[in-house]
Rosetta silent file (secondary structure, phi, psi, omega in degrees, C-alpha in Angstrom):
SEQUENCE: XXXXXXXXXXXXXXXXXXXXXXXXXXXXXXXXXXXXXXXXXXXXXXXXXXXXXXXXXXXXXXXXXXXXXXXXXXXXXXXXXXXXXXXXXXXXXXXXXXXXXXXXXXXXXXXXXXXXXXXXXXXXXXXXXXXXXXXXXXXXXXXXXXXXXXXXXXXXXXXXXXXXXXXXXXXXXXXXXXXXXXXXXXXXXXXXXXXXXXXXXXXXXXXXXXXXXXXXXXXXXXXXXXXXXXXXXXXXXXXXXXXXXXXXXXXXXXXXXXXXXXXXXXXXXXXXXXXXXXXXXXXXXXXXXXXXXXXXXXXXXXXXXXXXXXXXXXXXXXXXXX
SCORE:     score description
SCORE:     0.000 S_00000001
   1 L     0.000  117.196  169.158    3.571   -8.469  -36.503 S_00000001
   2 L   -72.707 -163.422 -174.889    7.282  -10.377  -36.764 S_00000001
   3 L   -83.413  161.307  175.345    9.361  -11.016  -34.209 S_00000001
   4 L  -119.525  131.869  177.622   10.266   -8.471  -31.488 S_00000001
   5 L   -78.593  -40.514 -164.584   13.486   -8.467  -30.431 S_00000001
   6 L  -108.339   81.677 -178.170   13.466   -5.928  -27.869 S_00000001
   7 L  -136.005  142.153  175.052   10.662   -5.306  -25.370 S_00000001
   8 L   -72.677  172.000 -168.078   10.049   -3.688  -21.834 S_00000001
   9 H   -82.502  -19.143  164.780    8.385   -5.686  -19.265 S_00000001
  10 H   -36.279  -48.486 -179.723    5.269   -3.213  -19.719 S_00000001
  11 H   -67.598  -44.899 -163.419    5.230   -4.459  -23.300 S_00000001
  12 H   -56.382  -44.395  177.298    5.567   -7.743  -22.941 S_00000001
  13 H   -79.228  -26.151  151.799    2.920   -7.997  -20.172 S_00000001
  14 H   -57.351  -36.486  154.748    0.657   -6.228  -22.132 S_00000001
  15 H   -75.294  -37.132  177.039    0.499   -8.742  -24.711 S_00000001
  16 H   -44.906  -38.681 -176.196    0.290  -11.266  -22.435 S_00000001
  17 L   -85.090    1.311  151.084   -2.437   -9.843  -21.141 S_00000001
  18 L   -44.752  -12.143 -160.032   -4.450  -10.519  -24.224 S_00000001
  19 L  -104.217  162.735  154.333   -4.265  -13.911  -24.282 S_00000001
  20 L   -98.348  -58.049  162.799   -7.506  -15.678  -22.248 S_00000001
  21 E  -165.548  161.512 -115.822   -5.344  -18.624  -22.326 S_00000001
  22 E  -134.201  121.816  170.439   -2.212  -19.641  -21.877 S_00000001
  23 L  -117.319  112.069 -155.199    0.311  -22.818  -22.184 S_00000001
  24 L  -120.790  120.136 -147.896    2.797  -22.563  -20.586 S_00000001
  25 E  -101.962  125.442  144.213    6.544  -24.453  -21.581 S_00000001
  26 L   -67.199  156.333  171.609    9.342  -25.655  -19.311 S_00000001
  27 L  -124.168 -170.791  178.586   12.291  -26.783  -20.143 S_00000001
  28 L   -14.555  164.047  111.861   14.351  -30.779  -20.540 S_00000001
  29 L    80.310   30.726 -148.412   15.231  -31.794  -17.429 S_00000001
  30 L   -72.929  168.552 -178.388   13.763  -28.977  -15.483 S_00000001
  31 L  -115.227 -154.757  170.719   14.930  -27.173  -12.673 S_00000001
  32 L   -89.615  -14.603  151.550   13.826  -24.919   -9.909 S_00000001
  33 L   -45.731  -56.915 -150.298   14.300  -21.749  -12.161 S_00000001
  34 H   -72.281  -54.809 -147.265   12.168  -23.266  -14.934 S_00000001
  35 H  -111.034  -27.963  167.966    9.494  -24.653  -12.921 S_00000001
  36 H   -95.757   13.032  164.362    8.975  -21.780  -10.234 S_00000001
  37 H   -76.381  -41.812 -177.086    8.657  -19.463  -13.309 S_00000001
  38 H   -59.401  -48.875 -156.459    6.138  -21.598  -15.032 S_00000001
  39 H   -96.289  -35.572  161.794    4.137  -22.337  -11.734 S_00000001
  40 H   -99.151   15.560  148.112    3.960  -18.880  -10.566 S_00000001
  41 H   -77.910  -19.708 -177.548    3.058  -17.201  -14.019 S_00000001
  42 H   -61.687  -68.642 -164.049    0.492  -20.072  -13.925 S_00000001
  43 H   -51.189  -71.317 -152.866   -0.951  -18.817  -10.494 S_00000001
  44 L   -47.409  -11.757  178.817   -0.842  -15.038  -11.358 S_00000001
  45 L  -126.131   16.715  166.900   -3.204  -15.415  -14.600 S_00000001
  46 L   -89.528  -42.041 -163.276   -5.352  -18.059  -13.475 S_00000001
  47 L   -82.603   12.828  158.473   -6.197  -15.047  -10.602 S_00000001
  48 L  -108.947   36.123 -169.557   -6.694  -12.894  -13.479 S_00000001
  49 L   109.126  -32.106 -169.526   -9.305  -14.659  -14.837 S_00000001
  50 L  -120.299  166.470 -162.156   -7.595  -16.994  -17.267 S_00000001
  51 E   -99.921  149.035 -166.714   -6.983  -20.479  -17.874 S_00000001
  52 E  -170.262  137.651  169.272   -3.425  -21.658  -18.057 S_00000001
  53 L  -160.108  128.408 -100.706   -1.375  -24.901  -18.070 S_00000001
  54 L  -123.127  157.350 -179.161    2.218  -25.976  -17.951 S_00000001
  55 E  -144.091  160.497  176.629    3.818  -28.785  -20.476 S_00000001
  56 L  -157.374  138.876  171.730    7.453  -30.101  -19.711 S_00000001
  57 L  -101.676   22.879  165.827    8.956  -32.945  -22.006 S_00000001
  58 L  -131.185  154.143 -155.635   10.445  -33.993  -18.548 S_00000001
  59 L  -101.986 -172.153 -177.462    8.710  -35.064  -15.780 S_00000001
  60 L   -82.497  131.106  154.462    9.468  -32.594  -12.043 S_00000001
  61 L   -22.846  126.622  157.560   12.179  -33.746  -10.025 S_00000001
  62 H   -13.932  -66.900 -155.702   10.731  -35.465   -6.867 S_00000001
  63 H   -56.451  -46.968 -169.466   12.684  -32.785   -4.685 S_00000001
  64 H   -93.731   15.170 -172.376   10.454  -29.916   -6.243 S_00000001
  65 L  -100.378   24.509  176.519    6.919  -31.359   -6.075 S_00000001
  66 L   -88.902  -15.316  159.671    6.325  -29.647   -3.029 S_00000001
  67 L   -65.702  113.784 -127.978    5.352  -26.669   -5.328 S_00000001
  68 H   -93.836  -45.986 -166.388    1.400  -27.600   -5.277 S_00000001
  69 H   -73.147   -3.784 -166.000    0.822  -26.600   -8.753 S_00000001
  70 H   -60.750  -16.315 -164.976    4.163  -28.873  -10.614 S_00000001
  71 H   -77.901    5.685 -174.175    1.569  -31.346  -10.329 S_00000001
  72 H  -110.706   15.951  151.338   -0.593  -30.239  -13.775 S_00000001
  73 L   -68.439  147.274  161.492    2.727  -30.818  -15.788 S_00000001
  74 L  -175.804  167.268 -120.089    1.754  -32.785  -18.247 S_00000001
  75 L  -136.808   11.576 -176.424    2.823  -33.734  -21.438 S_00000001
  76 L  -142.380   46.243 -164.784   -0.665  -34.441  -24.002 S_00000001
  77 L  -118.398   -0.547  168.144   -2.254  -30.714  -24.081 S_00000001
  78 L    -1.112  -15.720 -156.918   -0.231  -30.206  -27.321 S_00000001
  79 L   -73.257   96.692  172.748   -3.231  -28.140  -28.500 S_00000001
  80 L   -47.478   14.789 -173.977   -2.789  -25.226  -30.639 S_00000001
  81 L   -67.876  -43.160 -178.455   -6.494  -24.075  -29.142 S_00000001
  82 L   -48.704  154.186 -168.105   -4.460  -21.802  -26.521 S_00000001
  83 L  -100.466  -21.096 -179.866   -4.290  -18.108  -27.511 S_00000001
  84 L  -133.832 -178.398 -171.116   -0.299  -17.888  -26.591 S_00000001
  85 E  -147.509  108.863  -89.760    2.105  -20.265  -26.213 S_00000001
  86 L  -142.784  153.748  129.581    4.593  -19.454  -23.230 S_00000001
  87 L  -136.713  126.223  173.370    8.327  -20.433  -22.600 S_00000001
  88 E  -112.937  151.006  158.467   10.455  -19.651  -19.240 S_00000001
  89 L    42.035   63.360 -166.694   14.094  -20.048  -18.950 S_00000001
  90 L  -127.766  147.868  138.782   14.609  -22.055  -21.923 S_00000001
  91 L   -79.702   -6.947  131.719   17.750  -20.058  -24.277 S_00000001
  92 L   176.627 -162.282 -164.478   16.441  -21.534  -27.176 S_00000001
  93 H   -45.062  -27.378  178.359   15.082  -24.463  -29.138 S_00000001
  94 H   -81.505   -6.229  161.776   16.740  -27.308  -28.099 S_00000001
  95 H   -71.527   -0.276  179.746   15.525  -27.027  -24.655 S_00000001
  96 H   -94.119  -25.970 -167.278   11.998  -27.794  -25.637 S_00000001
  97 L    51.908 -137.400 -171.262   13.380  -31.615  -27.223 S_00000001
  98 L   -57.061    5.373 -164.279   10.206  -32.660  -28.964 S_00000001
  99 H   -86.861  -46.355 -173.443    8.077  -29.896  -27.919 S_00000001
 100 H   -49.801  -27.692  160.224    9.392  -27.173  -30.065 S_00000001
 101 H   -50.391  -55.206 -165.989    7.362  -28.503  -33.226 S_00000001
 102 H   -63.826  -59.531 -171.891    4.326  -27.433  -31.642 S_00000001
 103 H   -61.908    3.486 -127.302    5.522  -24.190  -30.139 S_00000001
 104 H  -127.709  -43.688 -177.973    7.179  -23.519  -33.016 S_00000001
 105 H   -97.903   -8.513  169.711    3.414  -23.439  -35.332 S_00000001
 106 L   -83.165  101.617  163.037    1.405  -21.433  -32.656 S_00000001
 107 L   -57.736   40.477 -109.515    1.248  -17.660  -33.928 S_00000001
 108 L  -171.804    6.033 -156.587    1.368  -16.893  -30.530 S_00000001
 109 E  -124.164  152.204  179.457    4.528  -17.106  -28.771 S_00000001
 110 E  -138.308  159.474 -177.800    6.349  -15.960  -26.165 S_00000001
 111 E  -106.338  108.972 -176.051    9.952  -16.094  -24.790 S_00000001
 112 E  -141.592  108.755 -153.831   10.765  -15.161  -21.348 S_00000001
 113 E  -147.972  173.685  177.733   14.167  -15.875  -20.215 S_00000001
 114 L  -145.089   40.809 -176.246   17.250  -14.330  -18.293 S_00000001
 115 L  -115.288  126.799 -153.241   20.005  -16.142  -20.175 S_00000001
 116 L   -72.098    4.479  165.919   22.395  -13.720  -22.439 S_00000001
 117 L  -112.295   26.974 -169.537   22.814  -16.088  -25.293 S_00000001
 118 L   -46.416  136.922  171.415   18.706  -16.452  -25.545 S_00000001
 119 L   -70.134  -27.260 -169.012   18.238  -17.244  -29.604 S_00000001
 120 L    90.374   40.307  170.384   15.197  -14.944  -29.630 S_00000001
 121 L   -69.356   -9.936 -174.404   13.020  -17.804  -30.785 S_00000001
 122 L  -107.575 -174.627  166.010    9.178  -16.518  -30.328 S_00000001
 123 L   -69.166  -52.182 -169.492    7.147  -13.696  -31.430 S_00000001
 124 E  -123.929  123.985 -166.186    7.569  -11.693  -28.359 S_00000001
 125 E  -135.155  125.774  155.459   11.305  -12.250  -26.533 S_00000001
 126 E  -138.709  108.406  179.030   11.971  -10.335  -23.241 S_00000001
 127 E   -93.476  146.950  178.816   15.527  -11.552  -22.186 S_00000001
 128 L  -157.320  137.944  167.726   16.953   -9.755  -19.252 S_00000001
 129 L   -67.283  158.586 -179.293   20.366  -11.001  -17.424 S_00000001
 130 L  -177.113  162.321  171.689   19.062  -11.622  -13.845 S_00000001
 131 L   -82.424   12.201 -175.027   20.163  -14.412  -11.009 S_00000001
 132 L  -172.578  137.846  151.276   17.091  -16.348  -11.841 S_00000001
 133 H   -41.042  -27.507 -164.360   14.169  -16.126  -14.716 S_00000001
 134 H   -79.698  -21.291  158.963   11.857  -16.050  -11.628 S_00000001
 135 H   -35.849  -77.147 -164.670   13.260  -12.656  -10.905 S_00000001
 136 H   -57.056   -7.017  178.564   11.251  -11.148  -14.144 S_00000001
 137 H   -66.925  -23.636  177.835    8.602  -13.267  -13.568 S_00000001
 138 H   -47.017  -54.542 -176.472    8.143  -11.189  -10.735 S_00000001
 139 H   -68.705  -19.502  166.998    8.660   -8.410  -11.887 S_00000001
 140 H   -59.250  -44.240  169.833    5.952   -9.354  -14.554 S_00000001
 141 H   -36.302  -54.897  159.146    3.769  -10.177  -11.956 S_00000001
 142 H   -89.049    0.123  145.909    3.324   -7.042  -10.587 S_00000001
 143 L   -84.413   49.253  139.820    2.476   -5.369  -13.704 S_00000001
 144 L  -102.984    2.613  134.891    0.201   -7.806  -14.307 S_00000001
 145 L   103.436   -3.893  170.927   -1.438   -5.952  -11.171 S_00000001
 146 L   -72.540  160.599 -167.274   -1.884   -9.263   -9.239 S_00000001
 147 L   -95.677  140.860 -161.136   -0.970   -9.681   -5.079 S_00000001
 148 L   -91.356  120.323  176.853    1.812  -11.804   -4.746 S_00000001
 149 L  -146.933  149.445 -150.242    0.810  -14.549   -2.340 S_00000001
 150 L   -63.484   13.185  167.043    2.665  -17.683   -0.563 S_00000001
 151 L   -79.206  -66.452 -167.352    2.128  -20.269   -3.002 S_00000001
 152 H   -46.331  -41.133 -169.878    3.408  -17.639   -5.912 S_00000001
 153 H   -76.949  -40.867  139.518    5.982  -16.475   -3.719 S_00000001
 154 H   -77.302  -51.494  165.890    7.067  -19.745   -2.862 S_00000001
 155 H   -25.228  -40.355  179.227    7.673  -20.892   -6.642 S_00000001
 156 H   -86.193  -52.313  163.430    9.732  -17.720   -7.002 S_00000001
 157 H   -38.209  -36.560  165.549   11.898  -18.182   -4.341 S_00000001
 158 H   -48.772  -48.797 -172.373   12.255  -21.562   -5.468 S_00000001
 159 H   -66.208  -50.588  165.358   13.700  -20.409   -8.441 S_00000001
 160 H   -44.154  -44.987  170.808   15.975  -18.014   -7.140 S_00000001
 161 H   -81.128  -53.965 -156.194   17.803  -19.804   -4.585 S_00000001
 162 L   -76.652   25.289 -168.245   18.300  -22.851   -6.598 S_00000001
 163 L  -135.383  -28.612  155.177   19.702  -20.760   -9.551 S_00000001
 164 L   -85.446    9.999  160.961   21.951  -18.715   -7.286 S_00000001
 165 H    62.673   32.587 -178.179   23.195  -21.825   -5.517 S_00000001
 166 H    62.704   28.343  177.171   21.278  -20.425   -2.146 S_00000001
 167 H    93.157    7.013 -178.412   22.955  -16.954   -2.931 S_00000001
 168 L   -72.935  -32.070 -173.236   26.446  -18.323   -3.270 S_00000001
 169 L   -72.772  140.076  172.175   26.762  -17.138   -7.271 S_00000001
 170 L   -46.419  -25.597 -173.144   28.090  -14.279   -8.388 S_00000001
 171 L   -56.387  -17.846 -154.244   24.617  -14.193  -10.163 S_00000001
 172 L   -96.137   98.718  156.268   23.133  -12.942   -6.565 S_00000001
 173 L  -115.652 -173.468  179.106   22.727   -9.030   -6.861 S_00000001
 174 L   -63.824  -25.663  175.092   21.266   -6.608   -5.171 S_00000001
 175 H   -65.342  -41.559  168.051   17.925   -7.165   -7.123 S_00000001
 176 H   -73.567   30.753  119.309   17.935  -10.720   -6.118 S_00000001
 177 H   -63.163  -76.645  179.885   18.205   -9.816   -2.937 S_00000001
 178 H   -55.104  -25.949  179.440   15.677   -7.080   -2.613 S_00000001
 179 L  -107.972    6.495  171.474   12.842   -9.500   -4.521 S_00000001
 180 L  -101.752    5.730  166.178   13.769  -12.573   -2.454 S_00000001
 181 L   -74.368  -47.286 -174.107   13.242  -10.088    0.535 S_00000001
 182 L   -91.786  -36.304 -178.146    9.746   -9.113   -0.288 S_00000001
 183 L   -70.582  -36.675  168.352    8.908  -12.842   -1.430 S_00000001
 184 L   -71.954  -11.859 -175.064    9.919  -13.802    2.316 S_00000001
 185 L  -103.530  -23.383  148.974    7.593  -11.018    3.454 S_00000001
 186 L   -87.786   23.878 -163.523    4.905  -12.343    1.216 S_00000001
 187 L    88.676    3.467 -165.000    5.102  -15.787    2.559 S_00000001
 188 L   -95.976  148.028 -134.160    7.362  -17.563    1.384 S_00000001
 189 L  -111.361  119.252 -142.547    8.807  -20.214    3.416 S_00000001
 190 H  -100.045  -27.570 -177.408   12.269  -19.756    2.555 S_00000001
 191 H   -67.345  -39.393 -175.482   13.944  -22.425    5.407 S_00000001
 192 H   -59.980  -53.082 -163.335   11.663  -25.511    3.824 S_00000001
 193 H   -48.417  -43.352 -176.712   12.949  -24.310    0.077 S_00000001
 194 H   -30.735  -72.721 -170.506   16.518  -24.486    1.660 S_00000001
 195 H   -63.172  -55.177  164.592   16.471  -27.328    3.369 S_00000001
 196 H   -13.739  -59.925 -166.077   13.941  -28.946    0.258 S_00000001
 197 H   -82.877  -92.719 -136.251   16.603  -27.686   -2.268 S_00000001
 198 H  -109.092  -19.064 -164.691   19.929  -27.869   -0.532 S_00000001
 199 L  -110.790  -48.122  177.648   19.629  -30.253    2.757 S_00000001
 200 L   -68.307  149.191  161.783   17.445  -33.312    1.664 S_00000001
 201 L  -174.106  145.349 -166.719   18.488  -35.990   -0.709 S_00000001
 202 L   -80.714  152.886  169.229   17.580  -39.741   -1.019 S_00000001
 203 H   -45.971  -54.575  179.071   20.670  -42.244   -0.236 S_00000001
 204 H    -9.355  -62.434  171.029   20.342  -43.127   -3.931 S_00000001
 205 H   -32.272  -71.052  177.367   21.813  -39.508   -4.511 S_00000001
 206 H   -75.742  -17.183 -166.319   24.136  -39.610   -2.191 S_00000001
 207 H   -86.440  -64.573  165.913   25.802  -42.780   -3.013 S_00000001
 208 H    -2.666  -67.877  170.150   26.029  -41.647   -6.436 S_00000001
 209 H   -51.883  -61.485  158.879   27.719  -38.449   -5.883 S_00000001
 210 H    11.979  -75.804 -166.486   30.544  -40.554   -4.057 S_00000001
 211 H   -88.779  -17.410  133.281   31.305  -42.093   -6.818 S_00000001
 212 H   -36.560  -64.183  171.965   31.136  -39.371   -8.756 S_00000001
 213 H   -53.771  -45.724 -169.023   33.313  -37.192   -6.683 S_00000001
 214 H   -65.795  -47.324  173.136   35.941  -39.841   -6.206 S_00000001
 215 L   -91.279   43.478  177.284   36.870  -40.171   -9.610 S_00000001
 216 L   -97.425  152.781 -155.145   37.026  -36.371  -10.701 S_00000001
 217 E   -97.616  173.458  154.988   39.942  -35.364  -12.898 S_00000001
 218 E  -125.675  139.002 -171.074   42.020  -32.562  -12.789 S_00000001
 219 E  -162.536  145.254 -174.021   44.121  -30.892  -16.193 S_00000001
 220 L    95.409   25.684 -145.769   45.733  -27.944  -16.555 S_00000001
 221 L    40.657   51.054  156.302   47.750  -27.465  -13.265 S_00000001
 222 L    85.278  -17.574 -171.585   44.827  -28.247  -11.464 S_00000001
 223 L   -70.324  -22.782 -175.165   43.127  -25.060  -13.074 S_00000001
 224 E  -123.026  115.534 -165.703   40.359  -27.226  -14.453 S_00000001
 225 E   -97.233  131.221 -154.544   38.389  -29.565  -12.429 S_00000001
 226 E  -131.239  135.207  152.935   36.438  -32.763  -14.702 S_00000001
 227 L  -121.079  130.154 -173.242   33.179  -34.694  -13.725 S_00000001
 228 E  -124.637  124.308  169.805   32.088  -38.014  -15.765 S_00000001
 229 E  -120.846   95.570  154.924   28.210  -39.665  -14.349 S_00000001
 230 L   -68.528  173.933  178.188   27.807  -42.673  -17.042 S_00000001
 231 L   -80.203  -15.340  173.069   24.960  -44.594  -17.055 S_00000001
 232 L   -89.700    7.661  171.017   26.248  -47.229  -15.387 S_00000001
 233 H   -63.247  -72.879 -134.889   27.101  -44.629  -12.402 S_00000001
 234 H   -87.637 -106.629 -165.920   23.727  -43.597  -12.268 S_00000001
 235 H     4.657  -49.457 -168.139   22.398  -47.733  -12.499 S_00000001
 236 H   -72.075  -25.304 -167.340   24.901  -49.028   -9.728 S_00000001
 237 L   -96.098    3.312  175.746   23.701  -46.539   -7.412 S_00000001
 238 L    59.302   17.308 -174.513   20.212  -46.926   -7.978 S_00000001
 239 L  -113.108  170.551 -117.701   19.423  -43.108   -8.896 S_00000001
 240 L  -132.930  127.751 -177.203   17.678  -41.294  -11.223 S_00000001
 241 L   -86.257   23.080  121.660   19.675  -38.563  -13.719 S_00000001
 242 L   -63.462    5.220  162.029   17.660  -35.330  -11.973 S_00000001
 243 L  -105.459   10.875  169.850   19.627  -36.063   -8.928 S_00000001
 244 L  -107.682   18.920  145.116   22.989  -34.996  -10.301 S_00000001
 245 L   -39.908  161.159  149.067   21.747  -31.246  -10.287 S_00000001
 246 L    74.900  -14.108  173.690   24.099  -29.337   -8.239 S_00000001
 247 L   -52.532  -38.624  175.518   27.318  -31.927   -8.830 S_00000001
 248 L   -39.487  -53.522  165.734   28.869  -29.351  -10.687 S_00000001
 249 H   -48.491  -47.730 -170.543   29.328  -27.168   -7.782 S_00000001
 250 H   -67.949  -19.431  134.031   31.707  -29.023   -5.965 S_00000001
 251 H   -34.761  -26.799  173.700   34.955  -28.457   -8.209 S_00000001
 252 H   -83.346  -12.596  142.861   34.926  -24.951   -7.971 S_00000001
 253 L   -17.001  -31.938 -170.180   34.979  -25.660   -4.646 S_00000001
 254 L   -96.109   85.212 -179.416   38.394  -26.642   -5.001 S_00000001
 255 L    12.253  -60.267 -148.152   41.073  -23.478   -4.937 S_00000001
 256 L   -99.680  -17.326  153.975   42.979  -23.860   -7.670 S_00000001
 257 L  -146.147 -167.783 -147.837   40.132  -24.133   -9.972 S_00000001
 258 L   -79.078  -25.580 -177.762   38.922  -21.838  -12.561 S_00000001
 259 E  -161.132  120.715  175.360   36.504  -23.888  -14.433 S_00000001
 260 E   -79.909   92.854 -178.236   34.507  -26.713  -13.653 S_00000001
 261 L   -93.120  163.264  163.233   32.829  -29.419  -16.766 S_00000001
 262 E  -142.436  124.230  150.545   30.299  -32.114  -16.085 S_00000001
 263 E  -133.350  143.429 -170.443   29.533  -34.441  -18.532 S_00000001
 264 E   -82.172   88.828  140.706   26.391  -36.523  -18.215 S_00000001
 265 E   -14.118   70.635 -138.218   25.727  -39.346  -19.881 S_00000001
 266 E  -111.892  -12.476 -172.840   22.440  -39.223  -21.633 S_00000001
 267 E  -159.815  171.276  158.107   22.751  -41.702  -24.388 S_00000001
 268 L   -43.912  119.395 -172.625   25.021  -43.766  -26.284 S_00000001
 269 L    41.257   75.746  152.161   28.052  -41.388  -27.389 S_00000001
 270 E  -173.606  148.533 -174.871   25.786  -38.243  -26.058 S_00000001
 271 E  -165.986  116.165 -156.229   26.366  -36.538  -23.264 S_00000001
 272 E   -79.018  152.948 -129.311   24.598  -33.226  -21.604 S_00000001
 273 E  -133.458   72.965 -166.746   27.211  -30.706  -20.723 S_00000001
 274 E  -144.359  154.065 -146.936   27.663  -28.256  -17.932 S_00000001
 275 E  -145.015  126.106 -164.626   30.459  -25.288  -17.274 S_00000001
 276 E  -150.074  140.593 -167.845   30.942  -23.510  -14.823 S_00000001
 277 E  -121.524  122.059  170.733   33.508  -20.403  -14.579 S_00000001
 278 L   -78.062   -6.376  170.945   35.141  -18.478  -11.725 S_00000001
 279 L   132.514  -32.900 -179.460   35.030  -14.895  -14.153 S_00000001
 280 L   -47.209  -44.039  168.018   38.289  -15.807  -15.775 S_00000001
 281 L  -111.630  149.922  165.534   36.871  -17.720  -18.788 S_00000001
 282 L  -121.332  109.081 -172.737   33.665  -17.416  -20.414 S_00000001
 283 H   -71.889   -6.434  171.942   31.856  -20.364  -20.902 S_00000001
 284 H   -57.222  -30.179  165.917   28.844  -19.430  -22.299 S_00000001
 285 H   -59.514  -29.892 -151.340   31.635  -18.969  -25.302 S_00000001
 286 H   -86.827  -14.474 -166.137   32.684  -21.842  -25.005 S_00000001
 287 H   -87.210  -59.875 -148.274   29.121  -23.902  -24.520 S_00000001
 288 H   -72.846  -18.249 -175.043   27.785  -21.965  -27.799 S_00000001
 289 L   -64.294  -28.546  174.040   31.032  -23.751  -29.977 S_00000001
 290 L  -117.732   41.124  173.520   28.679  -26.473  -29.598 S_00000001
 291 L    98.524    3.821  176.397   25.483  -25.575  -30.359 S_00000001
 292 L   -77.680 -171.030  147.154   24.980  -24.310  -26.174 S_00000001
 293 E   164.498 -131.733 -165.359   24.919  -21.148  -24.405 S_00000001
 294 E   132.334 -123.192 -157.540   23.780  -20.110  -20.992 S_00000001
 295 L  -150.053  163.687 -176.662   25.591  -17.342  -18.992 S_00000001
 296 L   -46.983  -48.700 -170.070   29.460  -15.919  -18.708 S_00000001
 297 L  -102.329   -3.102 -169.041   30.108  -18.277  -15.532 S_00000001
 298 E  -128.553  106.146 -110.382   27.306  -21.010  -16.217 S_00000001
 299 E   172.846  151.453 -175.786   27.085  -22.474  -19.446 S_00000001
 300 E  -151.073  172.939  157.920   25.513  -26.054  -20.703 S_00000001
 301 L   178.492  156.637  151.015   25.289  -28.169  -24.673 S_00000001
 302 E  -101.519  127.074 -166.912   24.725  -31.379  -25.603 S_00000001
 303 E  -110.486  177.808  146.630   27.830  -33.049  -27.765 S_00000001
 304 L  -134.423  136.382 -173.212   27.934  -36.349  -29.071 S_00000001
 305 L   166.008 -175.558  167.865   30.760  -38.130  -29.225 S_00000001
 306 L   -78.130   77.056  -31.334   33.199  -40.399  -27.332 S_00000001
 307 L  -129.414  -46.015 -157.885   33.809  -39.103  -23.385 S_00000001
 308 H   -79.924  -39.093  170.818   37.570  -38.981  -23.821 S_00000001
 309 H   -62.660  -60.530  170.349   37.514  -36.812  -27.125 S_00000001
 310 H   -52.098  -29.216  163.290   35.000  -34.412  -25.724 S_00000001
 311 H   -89.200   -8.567 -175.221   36.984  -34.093  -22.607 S_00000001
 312 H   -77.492  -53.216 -170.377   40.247  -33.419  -24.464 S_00000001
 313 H   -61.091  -44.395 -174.658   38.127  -30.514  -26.866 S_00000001
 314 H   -76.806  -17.136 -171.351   36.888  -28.956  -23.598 S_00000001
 315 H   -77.671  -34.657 -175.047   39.886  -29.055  -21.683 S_00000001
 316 H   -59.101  -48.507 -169.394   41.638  -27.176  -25.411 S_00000001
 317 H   -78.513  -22.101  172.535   38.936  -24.702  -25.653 S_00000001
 318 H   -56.575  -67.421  159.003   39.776  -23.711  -21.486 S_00000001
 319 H    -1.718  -83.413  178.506   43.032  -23.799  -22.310 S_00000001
 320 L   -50.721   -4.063 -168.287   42.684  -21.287  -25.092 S_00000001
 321 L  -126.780  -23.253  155.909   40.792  -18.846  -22.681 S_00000001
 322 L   -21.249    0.000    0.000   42.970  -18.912  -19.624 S_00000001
């Protein structure tokens, strides 16, 4: 069998349910999509009987290790012994870093994602647009005939609020409504994720964002809002680069504009990427010119180059889309 492009969640969970067991991939840098998808597909087929265990080539944000199971990431289980090979909320290969050789040689794989430029990298791909991957996990869930219960049900919430920005995104429909409804009515404790998620944060964090925020640019009459975190950003401030999730938001914040970048500082010349759109442009085009992709309004790549060059090309391709 080649790859399948196209499958319902019936199919897809039907193969799944074939496997005895199951490794299951995260992706860089993970978030609270990535990681309550992982951790409650984890739960739901360990309670059918099968063994299952999560790999990340990042380690979990502090902020999220209150999900009981994040703690069996680990990163030297490499073992093509597993009968499938797993992936949530990754839109293709480069979100795996070094990982993807291996998933890449298991005849086994599957792709489960809710981001519209997904490459379609496994044997079995069920892409769906949704406000969170942790939606379909759900919905996987219950065809997979297991009871939803408040550990799973936290994980999934997790994912959901932090991928809808606590329901603030446009991404927030009525389906993400209606399953973060039933996940509070299965247990899940939705004021700790909040507060976890949106209310806590080490000084570290905060002084960092400061200094971030203070020096954000504006180009374009103001239509385009610019964030630069270098490493020496992140150093002076004593923080970690998983606490500049969520920086992104605050330019759009700002009236006048339309599209928000962040670039990250991940290396010498390299720099992680993130785009964010009020519906006027779509950055997921503009993310895939370099090898990215994402969503209409949400969009990420990794360039390399010099910060000033990179911000000139990005400001050129908004420009062009305005």
């Amino acid at each position: 069998m080649g790859i399948i492009l196209t499958m319902t969640i019936t199919e897809i969970t039907a193969e799944l349910k074939k496997a005895k067991s199951v490794l299951i991939f995260s992706h860089n840098r993970p978030d609270g999509d990535t990681v309550g998808s992982a951790t409650a597909l984890r739960l739901a087929l360990i309670k059918l009987g099968k063994s299952a265990d999560l790999v990340c080539a990042h380690d979990i944000p502090e902020k999220l290790k209150y999900i009981k199971t994040a703690r069996f990431y680990q990163k030297n289980i490499l073992s093509l012994d597993y009968d499938a090979f797993v992936s949530v909320d990754m839109a293709n290969e480069f979100m795996f870093t070094e990982l993807y050789s291996s998933f890449k040689k298991h005849k086994n794989t599957f792709n489960i994602d809710h981001h519209i430029s997904n490459s379609r990298y496994a044997k079995f791909n069920f892409v769906e647009e949704a406000g969170a991957t942790c939606e379909i996990i759900y919905k996987i869930i219950l065809e997979l005939g297991v009871e939803i219960d408040s550990e799973i049900a936290d994980s999934l919430m997790t994912g959901i609020v932090t991928d809808t920005g606590a329901f603030h995104h446009s991404n927030a429909t009525s389906q993400t409504l209606e399953i973060a409804s039933n996940l509070l009515s299965g247990g899940a404790n939705l004021h700790f994720i909040m507060k976890r998620n949106f209310k806590d944060q080490p000084k570290e964090r905060a002084n960092l964002y400061g200094k971030v925020i203070s020096k954000m640019r504006y180009y374009l009459e103001d239509k385009v809002g610019v964030l630069t975190i270098t490493r020496k950003d992140i150093e002076d401030a004593g923080a970690l680069d998983n606490m500049t999730e969520g920086f992104i938001d605050y330019p759009m914040t700002v009236e006048s504009v339309e599209v928000a970048i962040s670039l990250l500082e991940t290396g010498k010349n390299r720099y992680k990427i993130s785009l964010r759109s009020k519906g006027k442009v779509d950055v997921n085009e503009i993310a895939s010119l370099y090898g990215g992709g994402g969503h209409v309004q949400a969009s990420g790549a990794l360039i390399n180059g010099y910060m000033e060059d990179i911000i000139d090309k990005l400001v050129f391709n908004v420009k062009q889309r305005l």
